[in-house]
SEMARSE-408292 format. One record per residue (C-alpha): residue in one letter; x, y, z. Coordinates in steps of 0.05 Angstrom, whole numbers, plus 5000, padded with zeros to 4 digits. Last residue first. Example, Ala and Ser with C-alpha at 12.3 -4.5 7.8 and 13.67 -1.06 7.14 Angstrom:
BEGIN
S527349795143/A524649105156/
***
This chain:
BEGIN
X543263055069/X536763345044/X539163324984/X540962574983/X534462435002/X530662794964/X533562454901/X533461734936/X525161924941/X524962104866/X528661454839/X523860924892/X528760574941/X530559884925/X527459264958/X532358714984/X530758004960/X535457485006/X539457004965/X535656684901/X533755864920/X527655794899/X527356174820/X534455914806/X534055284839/X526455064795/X529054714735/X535554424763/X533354374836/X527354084825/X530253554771/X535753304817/X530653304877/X527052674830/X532852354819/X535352304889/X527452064906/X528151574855/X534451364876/X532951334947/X527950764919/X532650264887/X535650274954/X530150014983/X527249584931/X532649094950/X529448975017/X523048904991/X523648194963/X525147835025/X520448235072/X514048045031/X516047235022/X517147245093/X509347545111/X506447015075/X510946485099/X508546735168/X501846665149/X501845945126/X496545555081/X501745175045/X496944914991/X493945704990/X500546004975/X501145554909/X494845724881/X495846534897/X502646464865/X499946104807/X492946634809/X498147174807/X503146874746/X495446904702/X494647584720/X501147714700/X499547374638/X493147684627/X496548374641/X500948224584/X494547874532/X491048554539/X498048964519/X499149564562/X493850174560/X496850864526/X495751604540/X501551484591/X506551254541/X509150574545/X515850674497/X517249884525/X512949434562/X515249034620/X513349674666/X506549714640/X504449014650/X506249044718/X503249594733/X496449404704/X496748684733/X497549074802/X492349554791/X488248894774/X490648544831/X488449124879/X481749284846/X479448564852/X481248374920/X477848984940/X472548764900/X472548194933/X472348405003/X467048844989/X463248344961/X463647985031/X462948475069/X456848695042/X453647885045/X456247925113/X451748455135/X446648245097/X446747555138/X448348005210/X441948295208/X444548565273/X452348445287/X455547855328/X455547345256/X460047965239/X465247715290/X464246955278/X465447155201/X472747435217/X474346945271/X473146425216/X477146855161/X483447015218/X484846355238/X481445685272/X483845565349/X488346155363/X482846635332/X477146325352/X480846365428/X481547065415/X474747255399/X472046925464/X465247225448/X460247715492/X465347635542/X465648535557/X473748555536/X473348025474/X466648345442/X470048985457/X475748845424/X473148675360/X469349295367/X474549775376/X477849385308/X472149545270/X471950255279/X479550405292/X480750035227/X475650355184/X476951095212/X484750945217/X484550655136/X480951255104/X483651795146/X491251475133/X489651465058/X485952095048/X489952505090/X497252275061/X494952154989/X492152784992/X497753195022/X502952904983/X498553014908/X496953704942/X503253914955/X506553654891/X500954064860/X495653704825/X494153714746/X495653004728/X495652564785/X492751934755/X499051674728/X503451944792/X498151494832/X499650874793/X506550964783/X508051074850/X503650544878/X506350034833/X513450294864/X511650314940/X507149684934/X514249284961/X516149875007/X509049885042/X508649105055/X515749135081/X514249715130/X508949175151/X513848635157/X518349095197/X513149295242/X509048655252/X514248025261/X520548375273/X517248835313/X513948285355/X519047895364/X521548165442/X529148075440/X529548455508/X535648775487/X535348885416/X527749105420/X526449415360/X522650005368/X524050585319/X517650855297/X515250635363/X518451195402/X516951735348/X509751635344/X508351545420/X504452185433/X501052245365/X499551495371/X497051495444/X493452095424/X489551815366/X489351175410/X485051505460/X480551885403/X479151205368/X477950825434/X472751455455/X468851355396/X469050565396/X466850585463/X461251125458/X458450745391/X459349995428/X455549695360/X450349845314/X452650545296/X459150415290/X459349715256/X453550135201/X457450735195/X463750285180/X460049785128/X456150375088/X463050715086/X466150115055/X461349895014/X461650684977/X468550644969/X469450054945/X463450104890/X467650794865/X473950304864/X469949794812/X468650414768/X474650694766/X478950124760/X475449974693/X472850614656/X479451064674/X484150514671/X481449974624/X474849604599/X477249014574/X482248874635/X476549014677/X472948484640/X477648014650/X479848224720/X471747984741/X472747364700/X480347194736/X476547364804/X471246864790/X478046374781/X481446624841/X474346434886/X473545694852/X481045574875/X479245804947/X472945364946/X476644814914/X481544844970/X476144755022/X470945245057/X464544735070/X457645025047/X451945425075/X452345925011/X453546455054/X458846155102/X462545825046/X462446594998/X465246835065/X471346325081/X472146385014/X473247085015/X477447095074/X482446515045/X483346904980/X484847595025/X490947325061/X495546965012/X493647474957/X495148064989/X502347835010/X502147454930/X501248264915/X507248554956/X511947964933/X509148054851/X510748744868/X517548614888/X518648244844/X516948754788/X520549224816/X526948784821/X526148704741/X525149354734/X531649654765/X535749004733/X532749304661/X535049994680/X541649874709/X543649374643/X540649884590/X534750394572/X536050754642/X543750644626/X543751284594/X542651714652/X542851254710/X541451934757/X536752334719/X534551734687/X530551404759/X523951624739/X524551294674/X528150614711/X521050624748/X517050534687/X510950914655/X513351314597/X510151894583/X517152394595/X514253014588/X518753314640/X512953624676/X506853114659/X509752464655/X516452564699/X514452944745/X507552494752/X512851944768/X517252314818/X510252564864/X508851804860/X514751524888/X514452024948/X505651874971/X506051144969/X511551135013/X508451655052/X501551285058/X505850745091/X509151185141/X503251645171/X497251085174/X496450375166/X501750035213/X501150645272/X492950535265/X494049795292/X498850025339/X493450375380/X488449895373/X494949385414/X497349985460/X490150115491/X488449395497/X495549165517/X494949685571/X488749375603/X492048775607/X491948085570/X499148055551/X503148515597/X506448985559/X513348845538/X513949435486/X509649105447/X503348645455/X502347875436/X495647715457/X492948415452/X496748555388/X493347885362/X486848235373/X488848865342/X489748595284/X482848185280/X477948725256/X480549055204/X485948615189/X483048205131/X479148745102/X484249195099/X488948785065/X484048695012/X485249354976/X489749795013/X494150274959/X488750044901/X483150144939/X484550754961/X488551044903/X482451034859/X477651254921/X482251874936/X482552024848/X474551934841/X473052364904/X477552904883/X475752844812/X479752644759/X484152954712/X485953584742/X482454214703/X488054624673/X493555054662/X499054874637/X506354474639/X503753924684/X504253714756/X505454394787/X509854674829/X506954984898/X510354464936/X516154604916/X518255124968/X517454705032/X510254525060/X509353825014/X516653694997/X518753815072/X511753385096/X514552795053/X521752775074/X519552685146/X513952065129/X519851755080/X525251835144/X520251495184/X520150875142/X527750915120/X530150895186/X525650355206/X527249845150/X534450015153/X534849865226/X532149285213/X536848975172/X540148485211/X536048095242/X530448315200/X533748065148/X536447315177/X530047135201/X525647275138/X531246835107/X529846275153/X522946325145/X523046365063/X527145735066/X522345345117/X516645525076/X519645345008/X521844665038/X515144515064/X512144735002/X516244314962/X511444264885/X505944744898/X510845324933/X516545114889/X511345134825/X509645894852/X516746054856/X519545814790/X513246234760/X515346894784/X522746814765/X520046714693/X516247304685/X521147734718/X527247474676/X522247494614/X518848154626/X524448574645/X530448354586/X523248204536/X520748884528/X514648724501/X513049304455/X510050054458/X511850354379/X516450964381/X513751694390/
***
């Protein structure tokens, strides 16, 4: 097998692209935030229809690969043991599929739903609160678990049935770019990837370094200010260091095991001190709202009424999904060794959307309730001062609410954690050639992306804007889409060709036993 390298056509386009952005968001953030706006504006204008299509399209594509006749094919050429444990492999992908996105939202999407609800509800009403927890559990469920879920069943493929160990998107996609894999279509393929992940990751980024240090301020009793924020990406940079050090298995592993077990310690304890018969019954309500209205709001976009709000939430959420889509492929297809296509689908699907409805519906019932019964004007906190203050004024509501927020908070940044260091791991594997998957990318490569991370964290944080956020995320995954469908073409290429004959014979007929045709025919 040939050397791993820097492959510099990926790494230095990418590389450099990155860091022209984050000195335009430091240097003319005004001008970068009006830009990204008006482009954010133009695509969803008139793209979508894409973004939905494809969405719901992924979830229905998913369940035929998972209960059709390949989902009994194996990741790997033998028999064996898979390579981590169930537990292990769902908390792995967890954290880094959600990470600190979760935190953010958990408690305050549904409260901007109620302000600002679909399907021209009336804002304020007892509809929008049904509808907006509803919707919350639509954006982190079905769809985005299944673009998580496709990418990474043609990945594994590819390192443990094909035996091609080499951890890049343009790998999965040779079946189809054949040669060109390792030239022009190939290098452009990564390159995008990467972009898009750096877009999908600054999205995490802008929203989850402003929640930490709004935490770390509250428990320390000091003011939240720039220095703060810069103070948290720096403790983050140690934290990735020694991650970095100790690797895959030892490194992501471990800090995603802590995730997992903060998270459910956080949920029980929201459920059990709060509203328990109202949360309950709002998480079985909008189960069946959801399961009832799935296929209507899968492709609501309002071009008659003009109503912004899938523009703003749906599409940029779909966005979200499709920019992780390829670092979540590789990531879960690397750790996948051993599963079934159904069971790789199956998990990702029930362990993800479980995972983020049961912390979502949980925290997000009780948000609401503390707006619906007056016990705090939650909405007004979070007109008035933003999602981390309305955050912390929500837990401040809780018993022993101190430890409480001392939880969350290292939750939070571990979540942070695990997500840019998956990230830093991808993208330090896809800008390195002959990767294999028994290999770890260069130390000083997934420094550097690390380092490109902070800059784009850095320069998010001086223009302190949501929407910009969001833009940057919808901009960069719209070419990722149809770099996608050829994965997936790719990937039913290779099915077909080593699997057709055995799936696909016509109709089996038995034959009659030799001595029974005998008597037969003398009988006749």
């Amino acid at each position: 097998m040939n050397k791993s390298k820097l492959d510099v056509a990926v790494f230095s386009p990418a590389f450099l692209v990155a860091a022209a952005v984050a000195v335009a968001l430091i240097v003319y953030p005004e001008a970068s935030q009006q830009w990204a706006s008006e482009t954010m504006s133009f695509i969803t204008a008139k793209f979508g229809w894409l973004f939905v299509i494809f969405g719901f399209s992924a979830f229905i594509f998913a369940l035929y690969l998972a209960f059709g006749q390949y989902g009994r094919i194996r990741l790997d050429t033998k028999d064996g043991e898979k390579e981590y444990s169930e537990i292990s492999w769902a908390a792995m992908m967890f954290s880094a599929g959600i990470g600190i996105g979760l935190m953010t939202w958990s408690f305050v999407e549904p409260l901007y739903y109620l302000s600002t609800p679909p399907l021209e509800i009336t804002p304020g009403s007892d509809k929008a609160y049904s509808w907006g927890h509803m919707y919350t559990l639509f954006h982190w469920s079905f769809v985005p678990w299944s673009l998580y879920a496709l990418p990474a069943v043609a990945v594994a493929y590819r390192l443990y049935v094909r035996k091609r160990p080499f951890l890049r998107i343009s790998e999965a996609c040779r079946p189809v770019f054949k040669s060109q894999s390792d030239g022009f279509l190939g290098a452009a393929t990564d390159t995008l990837i990467l972009l898009g992940l750096l877009g999908g990751a600054g999205t995490s980024l802008g929203l989850g370094v402003p929640l930490v240090s709004e935490l770390v301020s509250h428990l320390f009793g000091v003011e939240d200010s720039i220095g703060m924020r810069l103070g948290v990406i720096g403790f983050w940079a140690l934290l990735f260091g020694g991650s970095a050090y100790r690797g895959l298995k030892n490194g992501i592993r471990w800090l995603s095991d802590i995730n997992i077990a903060l998270a459910i310690i956080v949920v029980l304890f929201v459920l059990l001190a709060g509203p328990t018969v109202f949360i309950l019954s709002m998480t079985f309500n909008s189960l069946g709202l959801l399961l009832d209205s799935f296929a209507r709001i899968s492709f609501w976009l309002a071009p008659i009424t003009g109503n912004d709000f899938p523009n703003n939430w749906t599409l940029f959420y779909w966005a979200w999904w499709i920019a992780y889509a390829p670092l979540m492929g590789l990531f879960i297809g690397r750790i996948s060794k051993g599963r079934t296509i159904r069971s790789l689908i199956l998990g990702t699907l029930i362990w993800g959307s479980l995972g983020c409805m049961t912390f979502l519906a949980v925290c997000g019932a009780y948000a609401l309730n503390l707006e619906h019964t007056g016990v705090l004007a939650v909405q007004d906190i979070l007109a008035q001062e933003g999602i981390p203050k309305t955050v912390v004024a929500i837990l401040e509501t809780l018993p022993m609410s101190t430890l409480v927020i001392a939880i969350f908070t290292v939750l939070s940044f571990v979540f942070l954690a695990t997500t840019l260091d998956s990230s830093a791991y991808v993208l330090a594997s896809i800008s390195t050639k002959n990767l294999s998957d028994e290999q770890e990318p260069a130390r000083w490569n997934r420094v550097a992306w690390a380092f490109i991370l902070a800059a784009i964290a850095v320069g998010l944080l001086v223009i302190d804007a949501l929407d910009t956020v969001k833009a940057s995320t919808v901009i960069l995954a719209l070419p990722l889409i149809p770099i996608l469908l050829v994965v997936l073409h790719a990937l039913m290429k290779q099915l077909k060709q080593d699997f057709g004959a055995v799936l696909y014979r016509p109709d089996i007929i038995i034959k009659a036993p030799q001595q029974e045709a005998s008597k037969e025919s003398l009988n006749e």
